[in-house]
C-alpha positions, 0 to 999 in steps of 0.5 A: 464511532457510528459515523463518519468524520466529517471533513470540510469539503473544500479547505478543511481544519487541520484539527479535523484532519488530525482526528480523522489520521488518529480515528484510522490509526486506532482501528489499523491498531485495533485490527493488528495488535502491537504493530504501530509503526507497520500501521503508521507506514499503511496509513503513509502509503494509502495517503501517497496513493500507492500500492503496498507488498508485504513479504512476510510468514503466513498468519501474521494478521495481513488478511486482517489488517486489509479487511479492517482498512477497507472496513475503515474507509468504507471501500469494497474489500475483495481478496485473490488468491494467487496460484499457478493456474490463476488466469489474467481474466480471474483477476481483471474480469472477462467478457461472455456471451448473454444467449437471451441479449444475444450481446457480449457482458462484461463480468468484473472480477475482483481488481474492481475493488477499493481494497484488494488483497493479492495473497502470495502474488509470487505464486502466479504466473508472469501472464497474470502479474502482468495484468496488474500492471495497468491497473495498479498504474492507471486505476483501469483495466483494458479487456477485449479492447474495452477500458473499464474504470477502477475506483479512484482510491483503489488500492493493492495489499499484496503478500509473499511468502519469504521462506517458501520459495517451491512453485513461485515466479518472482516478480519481475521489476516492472511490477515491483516497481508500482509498489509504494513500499514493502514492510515486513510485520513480524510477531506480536509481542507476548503482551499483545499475544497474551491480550489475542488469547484472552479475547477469543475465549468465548468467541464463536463468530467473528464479531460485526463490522464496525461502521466505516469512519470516512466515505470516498469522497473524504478519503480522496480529500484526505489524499490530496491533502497529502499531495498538497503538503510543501517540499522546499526546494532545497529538500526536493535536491536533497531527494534527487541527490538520494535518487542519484547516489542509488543509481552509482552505489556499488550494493544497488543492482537497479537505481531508482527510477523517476516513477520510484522518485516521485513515489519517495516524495508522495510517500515523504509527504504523507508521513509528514502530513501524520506527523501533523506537519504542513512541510516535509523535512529531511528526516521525512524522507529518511523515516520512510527510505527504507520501505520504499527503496527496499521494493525496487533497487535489488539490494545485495545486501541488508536495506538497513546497511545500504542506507547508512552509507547513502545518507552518509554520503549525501549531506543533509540540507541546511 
């Protein structure tokens, strides 16, 4: 497209709504072959306005798929890369003194972006983990007692790697739990692999930006459109009663905490909204459990086990 969609400002048609979810959906897709329901939870967890970890081997497209999303919403993309000797000030930013001013500036760093990619974020220490705390739970970071505002729709793609583990710090759950959810992408398949082969022959540089399909102001519609999306009350029980039964279960070390509750329904409602569907059902709730429980609880064992028995032991409504 050469331009962006465009929205109603107000109300808005759900027909707009749904070609701007496909025109983004096609783009994440373009950008990360044969990854279409690790790009449905992307799009789930940047409508829900949460932060996303994505444990996983390296070279499996995550820088890629963080450039393309900013790239789509016409964001600022900025990437970090996490070492032991990152300090809190390389990521929030610092003051210096100006010796023509004679007065102290503020030089931002790379948090001061709408998409930002943590790479291998377990490989930092636990001083600078920590300065992201606040701005991943408040969008703002305080520096020599000064608050400096973030972007609205500011959003963290963080990596880890799952295999190795020399010369990491693991995060600890105070961090884990301003995380939406954790997805694992994978290998593509062989047709997907075979179709990457093919493209690069001949190709030299990387090819031109495509042009963005939404401003700021349509991605903060499109995240209230999905925070506007109905919860019964009979499916706000039904959530509670998962909230609770995490909190008993014998295979959780840490049950989920209020901030992980509501994160649940803002991440429920998203997926119901890229369903095309103006209320969250149970099976909403379900579909996105397994991503945003596996950040936060300390499971001892498979998610997928874990959750069999909690929705086996909490009826579904009627």
């Amino acid at each position: 497209m050469n331009a962006t969609i465009a929205l109603e400002s107000e109300t808005g048609s759900s027909a707009n709504t749904a070609a701007v979810l496909d025109a983004l959906r096609a783009r994440l897709n373009a950008g990360l072959r044969g990854k279409e329901g690790a790009v449905e939870l992307v799009l789930a967890c940047l409508l829900a306005r949460g932060h996303l970890l994505i444990e996983d081997l390296p070279g499996l497209g995550k820088t890629t798929l963080a450039r393309t999303l900013a790239g789509a919403i016409g964001g600022r993309f900025n990437r970090a890369q996490c070492t032991p000797d990152l300090l809190p000030g390389d990521i929030t930013g610092f003051s210096i003194f100006n010796q023509k001013t004679r007065e102290f500036e503020f030089l931002p760093g790379p948090v001061f972006a709408d998409v930002l990619l943590l790479d291998e974020i377990n490989r930092a220490t636990p001083r600078t983990q920590s300065a992201l705390l606040e701005a991943m739970a408040e969008h703002q970071v305080t520096v020599d007692n000064t608050r400096h505002l973030l972007s609205k729709t500011f959003f963290v793609m963080a990596t880890q790697n799952p295999v190795d583990h020399h010369g990491t710090y693991p995060l600890p759950e105070a961090q884990l739990d301003r995380f939406a959810m954790k997805l694992q992408i994978g290998f593509p398949g062989r047709a997907h692999e075979l179709a990457m082969l093919e493209a690069a022959i001949g190709q030299t540089e990387a090819a031109d930006e495509p042009p963005p399909l939404l401003t700021h102001s349509q991605l903060l519609h499109l995240q209230r459109t999905a925070a506007a999306v109905a919860v019964t009350a009979s499916v706000r029980d039904y959530l509670a009663s998962l909230a609770h039964a995490t909190r008993q279960h014998r295979l959780v070390r840490l049950g989920l905490s209020p901030r992980g509750l509501l994160t649940w329904q803002r991440a429920a409602q998203a997926w119901a909204m890229l369903k095309r569907r103006a209320f969250v059902v149970p099976d909403d709730i379900q579909d996105v459990a397994g991503p945003v429980l596996s950040v936060r609880l300390g499971l001892e064992v498979e998610c997928d086990q874990f959750l069999a028995e909690l929705f086996q032991a909490v009826p579904i409504p009627v």
